[in-house]
C-alpha positions, 0 to 999 in steps of 0.5 A: 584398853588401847589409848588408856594411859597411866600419868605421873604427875610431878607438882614443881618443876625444879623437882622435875627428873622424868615425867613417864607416860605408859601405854599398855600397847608398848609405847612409854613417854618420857619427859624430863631434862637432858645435859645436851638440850637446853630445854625440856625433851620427850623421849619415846619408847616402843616396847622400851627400845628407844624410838625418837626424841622431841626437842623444843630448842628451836622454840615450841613452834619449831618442834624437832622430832628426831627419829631413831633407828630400830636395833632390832630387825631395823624396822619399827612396826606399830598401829600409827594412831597409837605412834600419833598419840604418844607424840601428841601425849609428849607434845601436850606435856612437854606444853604443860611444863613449859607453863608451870616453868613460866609461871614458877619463873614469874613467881620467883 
């Protein structure tokens, strides 16, 4: 079962609240808005302790990963394939979004 995740699919953006990608490893993608970005972020969580953040202000070329320390025992341990696909999950939606955005921007 490892890399098998559930996706919730939300059609319009403009209903966008959070996007949430489970991963019965303990890794959870969230994507959504936040009042202190401008645009769309990816939070990730392990075991639902918040792990990083994933901005795309500076452009989506320009990616930040914020890193976060653990509040726990201070020290995150996991399978690093399975800490490389939730990132790449959250880069792949937040990518996704950013198109239905466009294109929502150029029907309106």
């Amino acid at each position: 079962m490892a890399g098998q995740f559930v996706i919730i699919v939300i059609v319009h953006f403009k209903d966008l609240e959070r996007i949430n990608m489970r991963n019965p490893d303990g890794f959870r993608v969230s994507v959504g808005g936040d009042p202190d970005y401008r645009d769309l972020t990816a939070e990730i969580y392990y075991k639902e302790e918040f792990l990083a953040l994933i901005s795309q202000d500076q452009g989506f070329d320009s990616l930040q990963l914020n890193i976060y320390a653990n509040s726990g025992d201070g020290v995150w341990s996991f399978p690093m394939d399975e800490l490389l696909g939730a990132i790449e999950y959250a880069r792949q939606r937040l990518w996704d979004l950013r198109q239905i955005n466009d294109s929502d921007e150029k029907i309106n």
